[in-house]
C-alpha positions as CSV (number, residue, x, y, z in Angstrom):
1,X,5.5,-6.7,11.2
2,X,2.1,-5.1,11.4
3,X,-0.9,-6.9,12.6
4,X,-3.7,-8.0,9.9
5,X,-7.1,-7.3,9.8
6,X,-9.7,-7.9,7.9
7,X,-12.6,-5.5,6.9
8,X,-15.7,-7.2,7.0
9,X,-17.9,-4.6,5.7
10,X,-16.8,-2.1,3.4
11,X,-18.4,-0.5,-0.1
12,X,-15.8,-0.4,-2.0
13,X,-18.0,0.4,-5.4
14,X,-19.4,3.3,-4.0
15,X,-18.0,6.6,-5.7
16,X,-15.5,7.9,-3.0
17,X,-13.8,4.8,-3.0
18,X,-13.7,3.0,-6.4
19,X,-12.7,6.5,-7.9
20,X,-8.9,5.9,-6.3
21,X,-9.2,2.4,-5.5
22,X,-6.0,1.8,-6.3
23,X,-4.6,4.0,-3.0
24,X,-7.3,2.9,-0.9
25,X,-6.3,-0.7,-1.3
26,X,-2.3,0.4,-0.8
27,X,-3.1,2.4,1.9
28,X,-5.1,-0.8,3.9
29,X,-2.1,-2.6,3.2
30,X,0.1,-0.9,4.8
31,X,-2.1,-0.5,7.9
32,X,-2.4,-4.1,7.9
33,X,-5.8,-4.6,6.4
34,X,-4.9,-7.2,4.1
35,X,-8.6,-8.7,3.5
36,X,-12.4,-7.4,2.5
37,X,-15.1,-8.3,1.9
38,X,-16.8,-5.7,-0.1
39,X,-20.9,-5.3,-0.3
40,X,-23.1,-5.1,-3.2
41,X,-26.7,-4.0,-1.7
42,X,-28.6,-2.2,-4.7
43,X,-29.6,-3.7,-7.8
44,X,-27.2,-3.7,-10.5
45,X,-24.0,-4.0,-8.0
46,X,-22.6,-7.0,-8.0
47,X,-21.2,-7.3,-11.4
48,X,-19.3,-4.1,-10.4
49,X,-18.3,-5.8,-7.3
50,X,-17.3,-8.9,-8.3
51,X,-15.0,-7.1,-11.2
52,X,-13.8,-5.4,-8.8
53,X,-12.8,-9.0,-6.2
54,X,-12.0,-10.5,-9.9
55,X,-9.0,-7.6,-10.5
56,X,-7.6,-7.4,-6.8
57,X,-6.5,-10.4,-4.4
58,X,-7.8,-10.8,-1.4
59,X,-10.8,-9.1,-1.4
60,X,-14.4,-11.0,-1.5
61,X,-18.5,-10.1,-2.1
62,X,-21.5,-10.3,-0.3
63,X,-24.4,-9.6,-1.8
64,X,-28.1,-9.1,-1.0
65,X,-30.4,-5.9,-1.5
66,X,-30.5,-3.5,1.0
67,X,-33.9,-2.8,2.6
68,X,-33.6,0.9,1.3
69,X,-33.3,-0.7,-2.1
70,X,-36.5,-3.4,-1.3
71,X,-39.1,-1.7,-3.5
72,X,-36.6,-1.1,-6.5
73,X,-36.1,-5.2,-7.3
74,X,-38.0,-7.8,-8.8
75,X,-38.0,-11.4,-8.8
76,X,-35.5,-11.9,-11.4
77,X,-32.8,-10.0,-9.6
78,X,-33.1,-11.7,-7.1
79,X,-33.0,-15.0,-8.5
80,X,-30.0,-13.6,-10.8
81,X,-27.9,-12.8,-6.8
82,X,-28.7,-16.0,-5.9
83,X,-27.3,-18.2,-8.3
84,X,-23.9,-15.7,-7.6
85,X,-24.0,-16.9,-4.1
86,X,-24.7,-20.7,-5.1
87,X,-22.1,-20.7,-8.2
88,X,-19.1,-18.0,-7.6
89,X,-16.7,-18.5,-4.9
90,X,-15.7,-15.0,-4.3
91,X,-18.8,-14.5,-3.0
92,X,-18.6,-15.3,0.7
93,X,-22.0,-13.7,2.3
94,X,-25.6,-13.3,1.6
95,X,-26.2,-9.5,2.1
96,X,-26.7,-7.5,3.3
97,X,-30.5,-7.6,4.1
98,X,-32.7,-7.0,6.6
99,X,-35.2,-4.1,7.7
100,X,-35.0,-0.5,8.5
101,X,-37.8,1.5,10.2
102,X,-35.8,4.6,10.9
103,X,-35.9,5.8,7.4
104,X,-38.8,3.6,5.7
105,X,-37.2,4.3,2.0
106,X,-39.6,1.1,1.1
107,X,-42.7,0.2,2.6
108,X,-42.4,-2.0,5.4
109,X,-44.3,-4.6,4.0
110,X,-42.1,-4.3,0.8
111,X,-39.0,-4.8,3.0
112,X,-40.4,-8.0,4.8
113,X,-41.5,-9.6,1.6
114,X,-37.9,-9.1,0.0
115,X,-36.2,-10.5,3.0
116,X,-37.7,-13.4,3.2
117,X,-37.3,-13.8,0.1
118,X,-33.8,-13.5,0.0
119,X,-33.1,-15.6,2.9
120,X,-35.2,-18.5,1.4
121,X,-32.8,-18.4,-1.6
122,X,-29.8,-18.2,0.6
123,X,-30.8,-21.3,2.8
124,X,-29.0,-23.7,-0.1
125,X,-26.1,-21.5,-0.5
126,X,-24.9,-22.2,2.6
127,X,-23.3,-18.5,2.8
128,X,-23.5,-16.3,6.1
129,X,-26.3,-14.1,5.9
130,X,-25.2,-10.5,6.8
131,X,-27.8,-8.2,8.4
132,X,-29.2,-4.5,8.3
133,X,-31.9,-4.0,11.1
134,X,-32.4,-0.9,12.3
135,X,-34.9,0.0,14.6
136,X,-36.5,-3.2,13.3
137,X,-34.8,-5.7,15.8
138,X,-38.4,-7.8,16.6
139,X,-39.3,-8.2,13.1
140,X,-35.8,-8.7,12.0
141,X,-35.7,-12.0,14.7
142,X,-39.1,-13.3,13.9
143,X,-38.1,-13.2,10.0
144,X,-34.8,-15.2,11.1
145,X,-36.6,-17.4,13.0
146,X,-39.8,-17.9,10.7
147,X,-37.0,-18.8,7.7
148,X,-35.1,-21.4,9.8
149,X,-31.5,-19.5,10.3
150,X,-31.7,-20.2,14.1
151,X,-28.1,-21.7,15.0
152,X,-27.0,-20.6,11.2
153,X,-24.0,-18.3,10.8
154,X,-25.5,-15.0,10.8
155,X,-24.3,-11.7,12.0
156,X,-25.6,-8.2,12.6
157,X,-23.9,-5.8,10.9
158,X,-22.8,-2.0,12.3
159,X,-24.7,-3.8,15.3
160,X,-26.2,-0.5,17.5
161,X,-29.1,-2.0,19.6
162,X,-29.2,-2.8,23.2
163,X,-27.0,-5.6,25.2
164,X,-30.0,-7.4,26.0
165,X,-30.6,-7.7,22.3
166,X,-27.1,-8.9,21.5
167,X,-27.8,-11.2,24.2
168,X,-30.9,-12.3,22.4
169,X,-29.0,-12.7,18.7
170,X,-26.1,-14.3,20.6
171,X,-28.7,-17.2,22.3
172,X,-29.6,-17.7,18.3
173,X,-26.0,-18.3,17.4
174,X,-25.9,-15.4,15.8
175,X,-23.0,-12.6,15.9
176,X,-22.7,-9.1,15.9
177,X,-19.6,-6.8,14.3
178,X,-18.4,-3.4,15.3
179,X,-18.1,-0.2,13.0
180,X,-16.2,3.1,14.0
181,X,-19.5,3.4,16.4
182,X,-18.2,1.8,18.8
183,X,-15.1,5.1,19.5
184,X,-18.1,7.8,19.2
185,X,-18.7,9.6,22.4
186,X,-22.7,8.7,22.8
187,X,-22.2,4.7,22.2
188,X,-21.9,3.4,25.7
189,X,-24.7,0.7,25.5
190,X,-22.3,-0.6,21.8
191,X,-19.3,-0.2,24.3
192,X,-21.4,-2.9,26.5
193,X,-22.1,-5.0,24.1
194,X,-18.3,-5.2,22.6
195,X,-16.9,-5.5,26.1
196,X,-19.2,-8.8,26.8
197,X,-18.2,-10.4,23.7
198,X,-15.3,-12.6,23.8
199,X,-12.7,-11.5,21.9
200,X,-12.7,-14.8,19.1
201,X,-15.9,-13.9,18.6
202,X,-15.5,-10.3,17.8
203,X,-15.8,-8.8,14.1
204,X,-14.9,-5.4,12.8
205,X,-15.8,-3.5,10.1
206,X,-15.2,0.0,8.4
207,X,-18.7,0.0,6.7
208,X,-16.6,2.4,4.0
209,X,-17.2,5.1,3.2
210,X,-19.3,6.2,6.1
211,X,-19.1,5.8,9.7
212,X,-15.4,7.3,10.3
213,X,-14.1,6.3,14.1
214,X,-12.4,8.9,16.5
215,X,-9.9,10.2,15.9
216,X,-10.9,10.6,12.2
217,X,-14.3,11.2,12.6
218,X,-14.1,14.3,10.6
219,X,-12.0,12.6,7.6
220,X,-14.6,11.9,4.6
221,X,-14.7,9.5,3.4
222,X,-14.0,6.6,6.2
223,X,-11.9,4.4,4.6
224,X,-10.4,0.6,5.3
225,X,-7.5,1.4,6.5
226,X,-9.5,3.4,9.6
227,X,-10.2,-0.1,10.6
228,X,-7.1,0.2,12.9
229,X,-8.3,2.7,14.9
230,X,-11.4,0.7,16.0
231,X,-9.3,-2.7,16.3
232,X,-7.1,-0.1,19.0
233,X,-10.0,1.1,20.6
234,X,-11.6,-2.0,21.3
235,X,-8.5,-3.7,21.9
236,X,-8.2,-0.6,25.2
237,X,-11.4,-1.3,26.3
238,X,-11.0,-5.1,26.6
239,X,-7.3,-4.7,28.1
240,X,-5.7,-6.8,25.2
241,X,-2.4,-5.5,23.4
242,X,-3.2,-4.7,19.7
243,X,-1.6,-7.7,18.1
244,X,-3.7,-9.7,20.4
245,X,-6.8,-7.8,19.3
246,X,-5.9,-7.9,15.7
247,X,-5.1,-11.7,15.6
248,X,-8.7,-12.3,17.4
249,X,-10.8,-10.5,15.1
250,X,-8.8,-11.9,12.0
251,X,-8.9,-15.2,13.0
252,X,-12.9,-15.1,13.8
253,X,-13.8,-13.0,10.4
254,X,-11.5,-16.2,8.8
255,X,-13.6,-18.7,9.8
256,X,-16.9,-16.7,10.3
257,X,-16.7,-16.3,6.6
258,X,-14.6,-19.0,5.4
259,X,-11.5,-17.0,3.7
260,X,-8.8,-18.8,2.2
């Protein structure tokens, strides 16, 4: 019997993947990656996303707008995601959100405005709050901590900063997950961070259809069913046996998000 996993993070409406859905979804099944959640971050998304939940099983939303996509949305949209995250229970997290600095695709002012807003309207959904913060980790935590999500479930998706700012999100009760990063050659400080974190508290994610792990690295696009190779990898690096690895993550991206 092959070991499940579930892929926390994956786009599966973004044109590589929905355009042969239908094989990407067989081909995570067979490699054991028998639950998504996929992510609607751009105005306009989730309808496609939640058609996409409503015509496959197992496979959930979260929803939020990117901070790429910050300057694009108004106030109705956002209203219109979060009465999604109050009333339809496929969807299962709020984002993802958050800030980017590296690119600055919307003003930085733009981008903290829109995430607070956002996680204002998520505080009475209840959902998880997923997070996009890159090279924005101060602002990111004082937004967090100015909206009252201290303690809250939150994690930090395709998390690439620093173990002493895992350490920080972790004293917060937040979590971090783990993309195909975590195999490439130059990410020894992610390697740090995954080996400190105990293994029931470790989730993975493809972050489809980018981010391919080693030994794919060169396969375009990255797929769910890649998510094996990570689960392997960090499954090495911690000295657990696969199944043991698999069942960990699985069972903390269950209750982390609340799959049935």
């Amino acid at each position: 019997m092959v070991p499940e996993l579930v892929d926390t993070h994956c786009h599966l409406t973004f044109r590589p993947l929905v355009d042969r859905i239908e094989t990407v979804l067989a081909d995570a099944r067979r490699a054991g990656v028998t639950r998504l959640i996929t992510v609607a971050c751009s105005p306009g998304e989730l309808d496609a996303a939640l058609q996409l939940a409503r015509a496959h099983e197992r496979i959930w939303v979260a929803a939020g707008i990117h901070p790429h996509e910050a300057a694009k949305v108004d106030d109705a949209e956002l209203e219109r995601i979060a009465r999604a995250w109050r009333d339809d229970p496929l969807l299962v997290a709020a984002g993802e959100m958050g800030l980017d600095y590296h690119y600055d695709f919307s003003p930085r002012p733009c981008q903290q405005r829109v995430f607070t807003r956002q996680l204002e309207l998520a505080a009475d959904a209840g959902l998880p709050v997923v997070i996009h913060s890159r090279e924005a980790h101060d602002d990111t935590v004082r937004i967090l901590k100015a909206c009252g999500y201290v303690g809250r479930p939150v994690v930090f998706h395709c998390f690439s900063g620093t173990a002493e700012q895992a350490s920080e999100l972790a004293a917060n009760g937040w979590r971090v997950s783990f993309t195909g990063v975590l195999t490439f050659r130059n990410a020894e400080e992610t390697r740090r961070v995954c080996a400190a974190t105990p293994p029931e508290k470790i989730l993975l994610e493809t972050d489809s259809p980018y981010l391919a792990p080693e030994p794919v690295r060169k396969i375009r696009p990255n797929v769910p069913a890649h998510l094996t190779h990570i689960a392997r990898f960090a499954a090495d690096m911690l000295g657990l046996p696969y199944e043991a690895m698999a069942e960990a993550s699985t069972a903390a991206a269950v209750e982390f998000f609340g799959l049935d």
